[in-house]
N, CA, C and O atoms as a CHARMM CRD file, in Angstrom:
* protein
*
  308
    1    1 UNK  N    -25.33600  -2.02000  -1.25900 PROA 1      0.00000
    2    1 UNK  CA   -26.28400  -2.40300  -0.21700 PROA 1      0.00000
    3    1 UNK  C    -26.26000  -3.91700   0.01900 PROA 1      0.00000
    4    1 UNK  O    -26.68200  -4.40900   1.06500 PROA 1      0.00000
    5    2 UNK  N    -25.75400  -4.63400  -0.98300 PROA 2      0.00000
    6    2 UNK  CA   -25.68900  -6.07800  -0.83000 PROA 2      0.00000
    7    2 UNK  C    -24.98600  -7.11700   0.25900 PROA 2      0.00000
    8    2 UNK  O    -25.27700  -8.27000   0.57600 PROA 2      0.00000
    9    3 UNK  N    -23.79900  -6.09500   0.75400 PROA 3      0.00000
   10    3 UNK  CA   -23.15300  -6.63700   2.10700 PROA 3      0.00000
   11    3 UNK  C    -23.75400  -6.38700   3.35200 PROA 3      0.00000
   12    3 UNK  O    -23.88600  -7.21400   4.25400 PROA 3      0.00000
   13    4 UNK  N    -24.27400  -4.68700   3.37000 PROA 4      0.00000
   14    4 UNK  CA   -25.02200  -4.37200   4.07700 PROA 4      0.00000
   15    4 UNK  C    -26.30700  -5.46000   4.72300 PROA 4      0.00000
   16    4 UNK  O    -26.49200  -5.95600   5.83500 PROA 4      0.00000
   17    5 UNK  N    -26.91600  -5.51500   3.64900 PROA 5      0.00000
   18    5 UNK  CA   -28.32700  -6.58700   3.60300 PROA 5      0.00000
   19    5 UNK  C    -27.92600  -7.75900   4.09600 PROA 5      0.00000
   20    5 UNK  O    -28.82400  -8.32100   4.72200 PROA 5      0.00000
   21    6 UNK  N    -27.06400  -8.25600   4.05600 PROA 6      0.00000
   22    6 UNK  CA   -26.42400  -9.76600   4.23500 PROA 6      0.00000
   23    6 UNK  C    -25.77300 -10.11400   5.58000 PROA 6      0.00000
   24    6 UNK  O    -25.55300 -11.09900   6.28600 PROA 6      0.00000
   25    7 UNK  N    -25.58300  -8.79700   5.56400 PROA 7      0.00000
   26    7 UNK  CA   -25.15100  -8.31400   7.57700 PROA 7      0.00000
   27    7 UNK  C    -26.01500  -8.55100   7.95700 PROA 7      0.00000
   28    7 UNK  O    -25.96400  -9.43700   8.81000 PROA 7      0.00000
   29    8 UNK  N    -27.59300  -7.89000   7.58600 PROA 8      0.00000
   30    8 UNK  CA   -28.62600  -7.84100   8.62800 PROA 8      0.00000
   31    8 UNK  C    -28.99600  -9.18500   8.74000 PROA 8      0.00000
   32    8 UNK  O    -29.13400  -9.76800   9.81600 PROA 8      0.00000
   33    9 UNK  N    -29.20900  -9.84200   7.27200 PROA 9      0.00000
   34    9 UNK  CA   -29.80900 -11.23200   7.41000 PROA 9      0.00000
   35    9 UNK  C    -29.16000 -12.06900   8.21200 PROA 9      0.00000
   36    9 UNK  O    -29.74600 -13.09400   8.56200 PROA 9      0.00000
   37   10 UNK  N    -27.60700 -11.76800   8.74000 PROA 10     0.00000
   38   10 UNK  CA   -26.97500 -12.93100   9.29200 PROA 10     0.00000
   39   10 UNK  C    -26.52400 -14.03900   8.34800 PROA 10     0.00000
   40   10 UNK  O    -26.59900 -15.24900   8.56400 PROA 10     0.00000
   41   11 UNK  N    -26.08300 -13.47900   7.35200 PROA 11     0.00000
   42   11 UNK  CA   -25.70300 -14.68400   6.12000 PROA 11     0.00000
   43   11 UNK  C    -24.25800 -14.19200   5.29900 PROA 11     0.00000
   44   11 UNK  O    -23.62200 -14.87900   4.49900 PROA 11     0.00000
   45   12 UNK  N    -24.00700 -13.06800   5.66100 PROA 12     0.00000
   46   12 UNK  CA   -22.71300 -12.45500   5.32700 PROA 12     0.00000
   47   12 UNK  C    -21.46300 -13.33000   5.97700 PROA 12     0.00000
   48   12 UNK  O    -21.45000 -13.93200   7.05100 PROA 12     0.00000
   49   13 UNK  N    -20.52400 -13.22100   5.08400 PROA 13     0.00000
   50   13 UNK  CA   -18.93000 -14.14000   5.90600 PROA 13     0.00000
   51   13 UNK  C    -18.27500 -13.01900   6.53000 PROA 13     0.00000
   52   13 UNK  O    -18.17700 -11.85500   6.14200 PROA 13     0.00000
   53   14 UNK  N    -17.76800 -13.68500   7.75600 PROA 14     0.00000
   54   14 UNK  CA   -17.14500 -12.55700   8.84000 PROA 14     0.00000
   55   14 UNK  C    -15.94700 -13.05700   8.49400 PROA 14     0.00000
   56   14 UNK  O    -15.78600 -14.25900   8.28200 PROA 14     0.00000
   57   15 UNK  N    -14.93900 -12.11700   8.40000 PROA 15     0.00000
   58   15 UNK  CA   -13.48500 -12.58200   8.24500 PROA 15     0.00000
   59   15 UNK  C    -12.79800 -12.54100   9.31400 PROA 15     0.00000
   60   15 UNK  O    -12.76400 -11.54100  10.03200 PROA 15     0.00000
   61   16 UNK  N    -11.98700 -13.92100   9.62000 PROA 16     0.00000
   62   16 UNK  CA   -10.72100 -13.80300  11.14700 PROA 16     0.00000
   63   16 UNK  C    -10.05600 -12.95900  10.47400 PROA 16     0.00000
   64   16 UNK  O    -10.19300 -12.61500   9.30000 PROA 16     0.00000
   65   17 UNK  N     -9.14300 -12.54900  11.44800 PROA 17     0.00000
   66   17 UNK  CA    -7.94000 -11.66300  11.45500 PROA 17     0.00000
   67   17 UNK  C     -7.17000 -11.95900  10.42800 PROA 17     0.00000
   68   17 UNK  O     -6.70400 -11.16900   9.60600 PROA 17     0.00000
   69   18 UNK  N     -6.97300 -13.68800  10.50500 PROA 18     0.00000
   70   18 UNK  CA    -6.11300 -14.35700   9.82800 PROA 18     0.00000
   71   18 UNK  C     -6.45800 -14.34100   7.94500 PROA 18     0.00000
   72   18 UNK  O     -5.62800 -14.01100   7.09800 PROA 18     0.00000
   73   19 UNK  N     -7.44400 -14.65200   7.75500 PROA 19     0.00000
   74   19 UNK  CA    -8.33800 -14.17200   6.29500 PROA 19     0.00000
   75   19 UNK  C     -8.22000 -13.23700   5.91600 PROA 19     0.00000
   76   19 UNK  O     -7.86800 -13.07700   4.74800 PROA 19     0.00000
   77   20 UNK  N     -8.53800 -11.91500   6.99200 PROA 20     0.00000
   78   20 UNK  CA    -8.46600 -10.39700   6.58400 PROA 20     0.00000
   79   20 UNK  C     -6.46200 -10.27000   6.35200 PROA 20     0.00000
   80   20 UNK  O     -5.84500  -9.82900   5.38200 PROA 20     0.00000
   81   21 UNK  N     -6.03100 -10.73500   7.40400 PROA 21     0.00000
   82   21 UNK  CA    -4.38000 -10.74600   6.86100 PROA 21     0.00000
   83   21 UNK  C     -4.46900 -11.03100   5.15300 PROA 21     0.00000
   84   21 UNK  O     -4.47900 -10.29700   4.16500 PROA 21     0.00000
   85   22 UNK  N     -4.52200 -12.37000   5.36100 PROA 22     0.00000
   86   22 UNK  CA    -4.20900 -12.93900   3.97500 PROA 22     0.00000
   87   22 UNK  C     -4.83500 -12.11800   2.85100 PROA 22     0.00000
   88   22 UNK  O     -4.14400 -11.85800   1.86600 PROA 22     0.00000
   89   23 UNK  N     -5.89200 -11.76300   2.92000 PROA 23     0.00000
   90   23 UNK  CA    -6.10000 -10.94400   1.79300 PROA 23     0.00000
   91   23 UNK  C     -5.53800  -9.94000   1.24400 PROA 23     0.00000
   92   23 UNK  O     -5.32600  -9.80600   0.03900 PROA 23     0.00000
   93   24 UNK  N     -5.16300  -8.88000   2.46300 PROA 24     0.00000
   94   24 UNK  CA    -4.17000  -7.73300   2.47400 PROA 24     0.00000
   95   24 UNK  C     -2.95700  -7.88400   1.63400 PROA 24     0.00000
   96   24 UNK  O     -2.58300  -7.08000   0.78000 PROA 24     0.00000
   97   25 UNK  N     -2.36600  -9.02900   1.97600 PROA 25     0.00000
   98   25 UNK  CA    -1.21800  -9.39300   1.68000 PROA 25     0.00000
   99   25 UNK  C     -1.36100  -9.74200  -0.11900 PROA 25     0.00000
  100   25 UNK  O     -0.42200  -9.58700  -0.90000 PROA 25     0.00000
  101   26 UNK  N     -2.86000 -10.27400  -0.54900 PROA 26     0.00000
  102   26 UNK  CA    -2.56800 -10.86000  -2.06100 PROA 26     0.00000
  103   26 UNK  C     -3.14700  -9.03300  -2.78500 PROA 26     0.00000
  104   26 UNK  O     -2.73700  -8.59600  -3.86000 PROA 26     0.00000
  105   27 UNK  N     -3.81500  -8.52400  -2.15500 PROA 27     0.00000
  106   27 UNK  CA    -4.40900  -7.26800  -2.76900 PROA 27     0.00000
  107   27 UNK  C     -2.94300  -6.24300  -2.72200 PROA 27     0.00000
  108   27 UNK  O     -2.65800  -5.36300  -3.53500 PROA 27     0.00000
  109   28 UNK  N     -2.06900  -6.71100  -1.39100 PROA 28     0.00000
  110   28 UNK  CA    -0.42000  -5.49300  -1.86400 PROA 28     0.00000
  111   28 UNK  C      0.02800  -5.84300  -2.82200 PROA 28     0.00000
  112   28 UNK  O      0.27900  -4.91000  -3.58500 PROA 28     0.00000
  113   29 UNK  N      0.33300  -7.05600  -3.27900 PROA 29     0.00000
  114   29 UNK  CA     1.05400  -8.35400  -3.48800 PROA 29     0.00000
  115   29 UNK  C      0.70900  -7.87900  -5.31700 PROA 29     0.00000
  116   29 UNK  O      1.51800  -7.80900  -6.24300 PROA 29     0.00000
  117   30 UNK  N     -0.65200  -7.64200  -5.31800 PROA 30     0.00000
  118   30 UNK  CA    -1.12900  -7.36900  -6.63900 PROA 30     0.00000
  119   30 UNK  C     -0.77000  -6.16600  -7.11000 PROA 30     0.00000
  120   30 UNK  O     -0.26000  -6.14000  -8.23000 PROA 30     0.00000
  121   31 UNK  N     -0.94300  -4.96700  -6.40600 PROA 31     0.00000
  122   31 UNK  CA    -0.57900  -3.56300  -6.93200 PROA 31     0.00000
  123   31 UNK  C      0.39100  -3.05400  -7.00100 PROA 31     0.00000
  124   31 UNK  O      0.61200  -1.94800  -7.49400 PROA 31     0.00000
  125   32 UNK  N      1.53400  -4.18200  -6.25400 PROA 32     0.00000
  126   32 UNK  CA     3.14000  -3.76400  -5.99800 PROA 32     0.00000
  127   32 UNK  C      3.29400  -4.51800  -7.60900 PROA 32     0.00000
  128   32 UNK  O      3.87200  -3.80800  -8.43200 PROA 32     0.00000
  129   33 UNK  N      2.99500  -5.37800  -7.91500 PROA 33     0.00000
  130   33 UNK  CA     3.57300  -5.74000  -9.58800 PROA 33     0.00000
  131   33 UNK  C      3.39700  -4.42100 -10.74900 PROA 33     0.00000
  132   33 UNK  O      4.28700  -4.18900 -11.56700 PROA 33     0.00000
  133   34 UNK  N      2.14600  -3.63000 -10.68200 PROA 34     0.00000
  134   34 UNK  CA     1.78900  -2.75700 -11.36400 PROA 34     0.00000
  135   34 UNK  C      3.39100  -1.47700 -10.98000 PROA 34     0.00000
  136   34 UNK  O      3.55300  -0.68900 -10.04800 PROA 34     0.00000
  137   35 UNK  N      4.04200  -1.72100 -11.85900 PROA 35     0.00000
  138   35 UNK  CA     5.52200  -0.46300 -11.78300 PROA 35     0.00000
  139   35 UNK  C      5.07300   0.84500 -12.00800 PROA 35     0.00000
  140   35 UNK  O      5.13200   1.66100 -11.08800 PROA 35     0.00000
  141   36 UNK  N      4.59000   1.18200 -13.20700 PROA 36     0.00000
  142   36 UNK  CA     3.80400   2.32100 -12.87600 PROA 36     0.00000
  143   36 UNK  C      2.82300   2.91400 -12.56100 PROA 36     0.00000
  144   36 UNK  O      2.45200   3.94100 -13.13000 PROA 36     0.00000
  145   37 UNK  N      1.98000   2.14400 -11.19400 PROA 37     0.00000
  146   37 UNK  CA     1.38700   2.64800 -10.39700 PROA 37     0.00000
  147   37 UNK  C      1.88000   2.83400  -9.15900 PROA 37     0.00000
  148   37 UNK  O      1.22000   3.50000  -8.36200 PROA 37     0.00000
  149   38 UNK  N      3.01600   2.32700  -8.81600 PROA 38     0.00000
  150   38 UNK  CA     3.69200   2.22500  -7.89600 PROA 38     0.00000
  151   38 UNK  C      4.81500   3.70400  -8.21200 PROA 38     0.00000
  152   38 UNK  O      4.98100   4.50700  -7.29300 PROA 38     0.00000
  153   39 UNK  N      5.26200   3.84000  -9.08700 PROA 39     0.00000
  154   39 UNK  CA     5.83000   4.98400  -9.55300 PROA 39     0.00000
  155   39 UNK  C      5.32800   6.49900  -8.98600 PROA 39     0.00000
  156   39 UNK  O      5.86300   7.38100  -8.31500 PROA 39     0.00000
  157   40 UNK  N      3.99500   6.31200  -9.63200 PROA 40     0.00000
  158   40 UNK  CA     3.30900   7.51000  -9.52900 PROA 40     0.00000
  159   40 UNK  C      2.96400   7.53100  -7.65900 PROA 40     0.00000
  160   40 UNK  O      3.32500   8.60700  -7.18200 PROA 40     0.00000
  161   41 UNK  N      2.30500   6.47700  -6.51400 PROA 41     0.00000
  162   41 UNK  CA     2.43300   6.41300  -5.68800 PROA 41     0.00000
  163   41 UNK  C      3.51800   7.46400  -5.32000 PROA 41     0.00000
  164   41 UNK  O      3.24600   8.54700  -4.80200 PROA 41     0.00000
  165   42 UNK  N      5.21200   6.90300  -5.74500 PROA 42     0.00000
  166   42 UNK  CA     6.02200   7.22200  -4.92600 PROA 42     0.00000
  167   42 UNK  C      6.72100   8.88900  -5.03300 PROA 42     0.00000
  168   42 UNK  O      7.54200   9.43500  -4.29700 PROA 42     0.00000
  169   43 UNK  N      5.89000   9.48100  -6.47500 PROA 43     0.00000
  170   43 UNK  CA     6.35300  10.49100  -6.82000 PROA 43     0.00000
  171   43 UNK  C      5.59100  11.37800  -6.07300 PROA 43     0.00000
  172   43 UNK  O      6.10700  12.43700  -5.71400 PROA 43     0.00000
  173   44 UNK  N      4.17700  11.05100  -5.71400 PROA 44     0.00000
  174   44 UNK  CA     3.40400  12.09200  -5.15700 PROA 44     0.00000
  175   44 UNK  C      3.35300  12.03400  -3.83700 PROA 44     0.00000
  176   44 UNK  O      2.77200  12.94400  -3.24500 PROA 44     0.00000
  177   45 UNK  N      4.05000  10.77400  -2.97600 PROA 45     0.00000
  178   45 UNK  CA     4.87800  10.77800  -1.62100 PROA 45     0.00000
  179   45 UNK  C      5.91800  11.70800  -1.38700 PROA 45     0.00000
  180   45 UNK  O      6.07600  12.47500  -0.43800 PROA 45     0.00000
  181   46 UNK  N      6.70200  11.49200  -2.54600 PROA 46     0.00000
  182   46 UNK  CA     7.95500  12.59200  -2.24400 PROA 46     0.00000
  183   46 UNK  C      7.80800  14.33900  -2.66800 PROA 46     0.00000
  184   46 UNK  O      8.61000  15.25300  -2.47700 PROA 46     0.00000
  185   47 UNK  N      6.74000  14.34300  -3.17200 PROA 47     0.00000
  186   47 UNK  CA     6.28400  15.88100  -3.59900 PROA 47     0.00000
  187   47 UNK  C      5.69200  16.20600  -2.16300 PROA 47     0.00000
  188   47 UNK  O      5.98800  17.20500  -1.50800 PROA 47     0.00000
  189   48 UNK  N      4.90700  15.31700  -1.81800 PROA 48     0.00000
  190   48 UNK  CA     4.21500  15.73500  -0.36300 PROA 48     0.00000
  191   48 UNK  C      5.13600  15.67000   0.74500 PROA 48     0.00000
  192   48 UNK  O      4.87600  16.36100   1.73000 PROA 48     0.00000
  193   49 UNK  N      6.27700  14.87800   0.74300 PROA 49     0.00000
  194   49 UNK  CA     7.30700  14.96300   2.18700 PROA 49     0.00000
  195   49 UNK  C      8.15700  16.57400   1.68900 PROA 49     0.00000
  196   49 UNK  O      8.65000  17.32100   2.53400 PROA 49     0.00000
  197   50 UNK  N      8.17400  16.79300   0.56500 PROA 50     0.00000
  198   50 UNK  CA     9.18700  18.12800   0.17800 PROA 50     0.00000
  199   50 UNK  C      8.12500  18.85800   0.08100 PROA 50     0.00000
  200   50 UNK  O      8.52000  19.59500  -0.82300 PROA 50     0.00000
  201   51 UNK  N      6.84300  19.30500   0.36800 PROA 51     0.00000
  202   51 UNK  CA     6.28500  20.59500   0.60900 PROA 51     0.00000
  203   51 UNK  C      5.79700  20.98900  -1.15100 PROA 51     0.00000
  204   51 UNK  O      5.61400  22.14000  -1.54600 PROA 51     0.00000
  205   52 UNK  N      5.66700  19.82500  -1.95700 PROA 52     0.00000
  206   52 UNK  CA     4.99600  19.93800  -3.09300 PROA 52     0.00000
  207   52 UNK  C      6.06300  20.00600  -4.05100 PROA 52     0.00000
  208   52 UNK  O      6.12300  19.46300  -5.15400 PROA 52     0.00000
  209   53 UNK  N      6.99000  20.83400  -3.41300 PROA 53     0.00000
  210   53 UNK  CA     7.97200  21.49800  -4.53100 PROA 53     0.00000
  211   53 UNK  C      9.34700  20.30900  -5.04000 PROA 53     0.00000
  212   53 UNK  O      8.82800  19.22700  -4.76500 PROA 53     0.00000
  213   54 UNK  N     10.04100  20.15400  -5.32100 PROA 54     0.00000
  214   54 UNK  CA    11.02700  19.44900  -6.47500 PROA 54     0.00000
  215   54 UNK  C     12.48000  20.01500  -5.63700 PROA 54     0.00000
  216   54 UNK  O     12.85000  21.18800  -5.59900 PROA 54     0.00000
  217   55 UNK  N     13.12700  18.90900  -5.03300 PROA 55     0.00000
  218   55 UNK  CA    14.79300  19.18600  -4.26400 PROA 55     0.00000
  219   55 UNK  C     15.70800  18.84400  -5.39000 PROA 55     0.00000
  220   55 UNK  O     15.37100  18.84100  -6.57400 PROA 55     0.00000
  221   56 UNK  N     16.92300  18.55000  -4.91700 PROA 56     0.00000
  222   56 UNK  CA    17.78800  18.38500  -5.72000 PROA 56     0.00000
  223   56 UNK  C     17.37500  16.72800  -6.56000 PROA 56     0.00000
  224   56 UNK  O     17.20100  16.30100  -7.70100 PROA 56     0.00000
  225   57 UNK  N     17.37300  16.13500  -4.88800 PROA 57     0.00000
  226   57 UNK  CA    17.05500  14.98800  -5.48000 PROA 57     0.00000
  227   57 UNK  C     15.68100  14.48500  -6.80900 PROA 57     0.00000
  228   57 UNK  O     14.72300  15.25300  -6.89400 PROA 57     0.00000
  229   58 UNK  N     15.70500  13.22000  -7.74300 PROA 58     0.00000
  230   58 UNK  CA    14.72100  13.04500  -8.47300 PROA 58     0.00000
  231   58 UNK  C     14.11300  11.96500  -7.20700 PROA 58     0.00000
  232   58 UNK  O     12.88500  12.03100  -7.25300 PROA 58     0.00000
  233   59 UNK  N     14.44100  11.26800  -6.40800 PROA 59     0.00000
  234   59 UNK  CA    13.94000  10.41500  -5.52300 PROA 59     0.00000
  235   59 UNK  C     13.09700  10.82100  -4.38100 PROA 59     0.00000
  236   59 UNK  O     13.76800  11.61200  -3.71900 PROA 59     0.00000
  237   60 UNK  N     11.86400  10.63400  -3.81100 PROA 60     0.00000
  238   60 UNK  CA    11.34500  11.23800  -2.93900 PROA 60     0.00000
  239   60 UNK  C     11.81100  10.50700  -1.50700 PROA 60     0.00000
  240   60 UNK  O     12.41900   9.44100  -1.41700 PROA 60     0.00000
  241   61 UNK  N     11.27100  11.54500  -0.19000 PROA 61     0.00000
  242   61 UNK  CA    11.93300  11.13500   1.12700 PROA 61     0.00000
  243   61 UNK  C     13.48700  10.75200   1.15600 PROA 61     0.00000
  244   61 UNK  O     14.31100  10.55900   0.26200 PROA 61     0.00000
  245   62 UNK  N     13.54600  10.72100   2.55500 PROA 62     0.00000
  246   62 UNK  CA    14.94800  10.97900   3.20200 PROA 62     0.00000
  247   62 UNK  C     15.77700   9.38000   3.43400 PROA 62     0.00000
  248   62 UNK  O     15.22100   8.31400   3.69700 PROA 62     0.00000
  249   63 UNK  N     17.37800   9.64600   3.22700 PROA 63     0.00000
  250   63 UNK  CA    18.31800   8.12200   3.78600 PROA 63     0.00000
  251   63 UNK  C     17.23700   7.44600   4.49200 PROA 63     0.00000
  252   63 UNK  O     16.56800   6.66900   3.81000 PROA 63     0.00000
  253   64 UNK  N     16.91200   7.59300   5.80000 PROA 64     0.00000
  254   64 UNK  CA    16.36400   6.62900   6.78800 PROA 64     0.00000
  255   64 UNK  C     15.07700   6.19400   5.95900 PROA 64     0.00000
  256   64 UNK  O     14.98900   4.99200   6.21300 PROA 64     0.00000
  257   65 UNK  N     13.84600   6.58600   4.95100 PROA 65     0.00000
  258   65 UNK  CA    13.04700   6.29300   4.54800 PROA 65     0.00000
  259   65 UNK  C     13.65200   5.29200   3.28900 PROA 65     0.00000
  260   65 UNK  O     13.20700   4.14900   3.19200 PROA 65     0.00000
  261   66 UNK  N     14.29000   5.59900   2.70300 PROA 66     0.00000
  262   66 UNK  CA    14.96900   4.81400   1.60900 PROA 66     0.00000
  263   66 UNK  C     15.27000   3.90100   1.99600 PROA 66     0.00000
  264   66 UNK  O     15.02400   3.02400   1.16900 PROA 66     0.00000
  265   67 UNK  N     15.99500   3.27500   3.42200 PROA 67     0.00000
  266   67 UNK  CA    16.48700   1.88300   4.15800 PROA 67     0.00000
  267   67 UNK  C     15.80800   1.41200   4.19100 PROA 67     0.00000
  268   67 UNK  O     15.68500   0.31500   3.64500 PROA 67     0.00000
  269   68 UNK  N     14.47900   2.33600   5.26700 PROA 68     0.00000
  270   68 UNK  CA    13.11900   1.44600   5.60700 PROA 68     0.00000
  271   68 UNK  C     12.22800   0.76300   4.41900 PROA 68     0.00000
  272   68 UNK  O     11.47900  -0.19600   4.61000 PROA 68     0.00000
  273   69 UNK  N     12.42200   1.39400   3.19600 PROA 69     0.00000
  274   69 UNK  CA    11.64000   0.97100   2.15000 PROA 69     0.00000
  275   69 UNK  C     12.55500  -0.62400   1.38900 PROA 69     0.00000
  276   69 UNK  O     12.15700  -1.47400   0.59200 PROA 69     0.00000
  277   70 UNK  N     13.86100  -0.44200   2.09900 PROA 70     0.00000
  278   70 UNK  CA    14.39700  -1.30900   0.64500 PROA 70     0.00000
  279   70 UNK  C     14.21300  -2.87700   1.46900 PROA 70     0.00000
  280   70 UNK  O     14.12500  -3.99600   0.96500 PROA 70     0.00000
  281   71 UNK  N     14.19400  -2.46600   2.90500 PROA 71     0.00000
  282   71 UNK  CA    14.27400  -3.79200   4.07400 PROA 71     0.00000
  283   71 UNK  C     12.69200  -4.39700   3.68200 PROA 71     0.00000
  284   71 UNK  O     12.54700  -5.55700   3.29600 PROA 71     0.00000
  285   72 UNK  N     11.19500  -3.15700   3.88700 PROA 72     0.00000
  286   72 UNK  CA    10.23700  -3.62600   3.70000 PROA 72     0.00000
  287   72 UNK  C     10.25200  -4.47500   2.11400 PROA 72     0.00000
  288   72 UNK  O      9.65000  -5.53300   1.93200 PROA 72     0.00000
  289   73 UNK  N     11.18200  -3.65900   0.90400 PROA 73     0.00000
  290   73 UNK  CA    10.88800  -4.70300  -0.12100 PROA 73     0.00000
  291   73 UNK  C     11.43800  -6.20200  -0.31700 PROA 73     0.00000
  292   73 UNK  O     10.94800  -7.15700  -0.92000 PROA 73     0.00000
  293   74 UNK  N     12.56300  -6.06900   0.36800 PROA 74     0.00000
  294   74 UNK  CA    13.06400  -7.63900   0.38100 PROA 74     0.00000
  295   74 UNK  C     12.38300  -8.34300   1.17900 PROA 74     0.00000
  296   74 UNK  O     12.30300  -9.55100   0.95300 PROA 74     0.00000
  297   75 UNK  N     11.71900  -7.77200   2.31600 PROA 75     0.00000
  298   75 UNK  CA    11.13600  -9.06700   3.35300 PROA 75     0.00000
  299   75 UNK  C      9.72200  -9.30800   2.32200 PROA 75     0.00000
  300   75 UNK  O      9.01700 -10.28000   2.58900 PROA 75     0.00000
  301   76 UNK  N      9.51000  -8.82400   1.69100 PROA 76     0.00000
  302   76 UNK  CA     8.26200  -9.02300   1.02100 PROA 76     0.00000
  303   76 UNK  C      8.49300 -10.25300  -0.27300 PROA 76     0.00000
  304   76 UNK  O      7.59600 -10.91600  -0.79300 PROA 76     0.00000
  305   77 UNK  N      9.67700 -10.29700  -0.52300 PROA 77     0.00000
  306   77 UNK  CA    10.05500 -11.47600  -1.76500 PROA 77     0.00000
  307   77 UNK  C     10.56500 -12.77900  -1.45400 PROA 77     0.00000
  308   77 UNK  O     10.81600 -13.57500  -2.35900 PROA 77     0.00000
């Protein structure tokens, strides 16, 4: 209720776009270091793109998702 309340009073900090960016970025920034939480993330992505069940592959999602993921991790370092 404490942000709430602080809304009403008019004393709460409004975040620019630019703030709300930046934060995003240190809160990914933080949970992408955690390996096995990021693990488990990616195992229960690829159980859910394969219909729950287990393919040949141990890797979840398809070539084109695997590119898109490896481009998003380098632009990120």
């Amino acid at each position: 209720m404490g942000g709430k309340a602080a809304h009403e009073k008019g004393t709460a900090h409004e975040f620019s776009s630019r703030e709300a960016c930046e934060a995003g970025k240190k809160g990914g920034q933080a949970v992408s270091q955690d390996r096995q939480h990021m693990s488990e993330i990616g195992k229960k992505a690829g159980e859910s793109s394969h219909g729950g069940g287990q393919s040949g592959s141990s890797r979840g999602g398809n070539h084109e998702q695997h590119v898109q993921a490896s481009k998003q991790s380098h632009k990120n370092q």
